[in-house]
C-alpha positions in Angstrom: 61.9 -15.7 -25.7 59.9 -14.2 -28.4 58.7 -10.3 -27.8 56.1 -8.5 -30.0 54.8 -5.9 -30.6 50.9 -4.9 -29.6 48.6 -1.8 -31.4 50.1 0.5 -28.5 54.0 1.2 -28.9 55.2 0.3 -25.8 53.0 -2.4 -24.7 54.4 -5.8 -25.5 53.5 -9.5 -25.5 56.5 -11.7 -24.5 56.2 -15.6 -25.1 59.4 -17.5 -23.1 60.6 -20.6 -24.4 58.9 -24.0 -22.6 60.8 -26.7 -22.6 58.1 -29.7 -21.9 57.8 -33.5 -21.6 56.0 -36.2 -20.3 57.2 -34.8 -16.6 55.8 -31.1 -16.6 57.4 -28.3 -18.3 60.0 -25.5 -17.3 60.6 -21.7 -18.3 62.0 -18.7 -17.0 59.8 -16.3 -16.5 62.5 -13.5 -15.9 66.2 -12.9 -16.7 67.6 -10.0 -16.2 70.1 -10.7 -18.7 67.9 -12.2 -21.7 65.2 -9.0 -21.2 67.6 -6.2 -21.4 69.6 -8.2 -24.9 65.4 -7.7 -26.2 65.7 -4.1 -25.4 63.7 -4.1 -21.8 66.4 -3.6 -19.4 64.3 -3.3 -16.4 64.7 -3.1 -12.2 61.6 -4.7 -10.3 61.1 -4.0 -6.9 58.3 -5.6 -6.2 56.3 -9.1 -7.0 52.4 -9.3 -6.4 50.3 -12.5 -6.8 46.2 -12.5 -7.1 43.6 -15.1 -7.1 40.2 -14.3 -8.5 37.4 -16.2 -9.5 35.7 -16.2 -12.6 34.1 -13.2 -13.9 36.2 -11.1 -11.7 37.4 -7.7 -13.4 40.3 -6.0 -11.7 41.0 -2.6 -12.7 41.7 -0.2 -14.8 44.7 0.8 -12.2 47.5 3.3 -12.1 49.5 5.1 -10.1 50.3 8.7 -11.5 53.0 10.4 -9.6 55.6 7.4 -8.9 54.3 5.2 -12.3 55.0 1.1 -12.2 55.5 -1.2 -15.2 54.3 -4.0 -14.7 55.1 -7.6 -16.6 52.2 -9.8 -16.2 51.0 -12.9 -16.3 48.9 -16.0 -15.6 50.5 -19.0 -13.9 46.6 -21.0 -13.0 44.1 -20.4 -15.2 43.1 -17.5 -18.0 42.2 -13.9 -18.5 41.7 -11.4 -20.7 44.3 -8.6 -19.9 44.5 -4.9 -20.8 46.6 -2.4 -21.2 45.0 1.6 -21.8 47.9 4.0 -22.9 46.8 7.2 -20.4 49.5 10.0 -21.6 47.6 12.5 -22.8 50.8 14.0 -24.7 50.6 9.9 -27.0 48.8 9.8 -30.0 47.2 6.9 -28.6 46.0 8.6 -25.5 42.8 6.4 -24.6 43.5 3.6 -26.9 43.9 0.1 -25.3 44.8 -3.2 -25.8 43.7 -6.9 -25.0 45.7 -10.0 -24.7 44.7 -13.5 -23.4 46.9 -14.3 -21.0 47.1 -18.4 -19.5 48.1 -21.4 -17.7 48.4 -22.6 -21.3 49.7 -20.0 -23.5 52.4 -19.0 -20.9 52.4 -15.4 -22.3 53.6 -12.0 -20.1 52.6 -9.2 -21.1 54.7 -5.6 -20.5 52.4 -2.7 -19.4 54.9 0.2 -19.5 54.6 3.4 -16.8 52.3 5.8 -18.5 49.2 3.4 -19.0 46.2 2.1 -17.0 46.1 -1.5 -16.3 43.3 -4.5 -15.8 42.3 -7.8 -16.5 38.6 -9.9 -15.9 39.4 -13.9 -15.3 37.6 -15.8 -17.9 38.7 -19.1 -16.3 36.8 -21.0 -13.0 39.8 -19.3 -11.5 42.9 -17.4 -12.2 45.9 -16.9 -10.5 47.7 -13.5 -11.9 51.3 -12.5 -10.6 53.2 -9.4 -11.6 56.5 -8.1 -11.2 56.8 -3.8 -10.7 59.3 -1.7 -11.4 58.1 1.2 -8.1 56.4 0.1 -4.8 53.2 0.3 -4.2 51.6 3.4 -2.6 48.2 3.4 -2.3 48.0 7.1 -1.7 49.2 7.7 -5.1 46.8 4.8 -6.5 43.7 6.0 -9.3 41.2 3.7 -10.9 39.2 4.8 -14.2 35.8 3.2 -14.9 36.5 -0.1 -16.4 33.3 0.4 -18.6 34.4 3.4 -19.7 32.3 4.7 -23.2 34.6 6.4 -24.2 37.9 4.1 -24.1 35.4 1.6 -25.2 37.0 -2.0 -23.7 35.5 -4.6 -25.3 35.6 -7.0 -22.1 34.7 -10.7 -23.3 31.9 -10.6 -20.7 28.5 -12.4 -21.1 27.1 -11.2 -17.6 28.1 -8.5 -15.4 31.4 -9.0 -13.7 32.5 -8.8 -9.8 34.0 -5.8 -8.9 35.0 -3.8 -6.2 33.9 -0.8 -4.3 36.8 1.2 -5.9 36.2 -0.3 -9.3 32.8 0.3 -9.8 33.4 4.0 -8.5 36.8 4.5 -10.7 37.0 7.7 -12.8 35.6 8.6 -16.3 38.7 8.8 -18.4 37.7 12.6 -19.4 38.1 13.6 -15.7 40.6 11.6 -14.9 44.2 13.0 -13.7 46.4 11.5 -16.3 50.2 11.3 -17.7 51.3 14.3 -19.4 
């Protein structure tokens, strides 16, 4: 597999290696073994799988007092997946990143603890599964404002997207309770 690095240290895009013919293709998506010899030597404890429909934004998510990591990715379809680095100790505090993320590219990406998390499905459909390193608790879960001016996310969007109650209501990132 091939890992690289994104604008935000921590944050990286991992490509496996397909191996494809005339049949279909195959790829492992996760080895325990293979991700800890690229440095990401990682315990999941939970796997989650979405389907959204186009123009579907999801997010930004986190979970501040028991933080996941989450590997990503897109196993029908395509979106446009970001990661926003919400430690306010980082240099990058507020920053984010975007990755296309496909059916057809076949790229994960690694959203670290310490950052916010979302994606909006630029395909008919998308199905998105990921893999996280703490359970779920939705006690502990807090959403910030996925059109937030101020991180500035520039969603490839050419009409309003679907989002939930909780999404549309999320938190402005300046009064937001964040990573130290």
């Amino acid at each position: 597999m091939k890992v690289e690095p994104t604008a935000l240290p921590g944050v990286l895009l991992i490509t496996p290696r397909v191996f494809g013919d005339d049949r279909g293709f195959f790829l492992e998506s996760w080895n325990a073994k293979a991700f800890a010899d690229a440095g990401l030597d990682l315990e999941f404890v939970q796997d989650n799988h979405s389907r959204s429909g186009q123009g579907v934004l999801r997010g930004l998510h986190y979970q501040l007092s028991n933080p996941q990591g989450k590997l990503v990715r897109v196993t029908q379809g395509s979106v446009f997946d970001v990661a926003v680095d919400l430690r306010r100790s980082s240099p990058h505090f507020g920053q984010w990143v975007g990755v296309e993320l496909s059916d057809t590219n076949k790229a994960m990406l690694w959203v670290p603890p310490g950052f916010g998390h979302g994606f909006v499905v630029t395909s008919a459909s998308a199905d998105f599964q990921y893999k996280c390193t703490t359970f779920y608790e939705p006690a502990d879960e807090h959403c910030i404002r996925w059109n937030d001016p101020t991180i500035g996310i520039d969603w490839p969007l050419d009409t309003a997207p679907l989002v939930s109650a909780k999404d549309a209501t999320g938190t402005l990132l300046a009064d937001a309770a964040v990573f130290a």
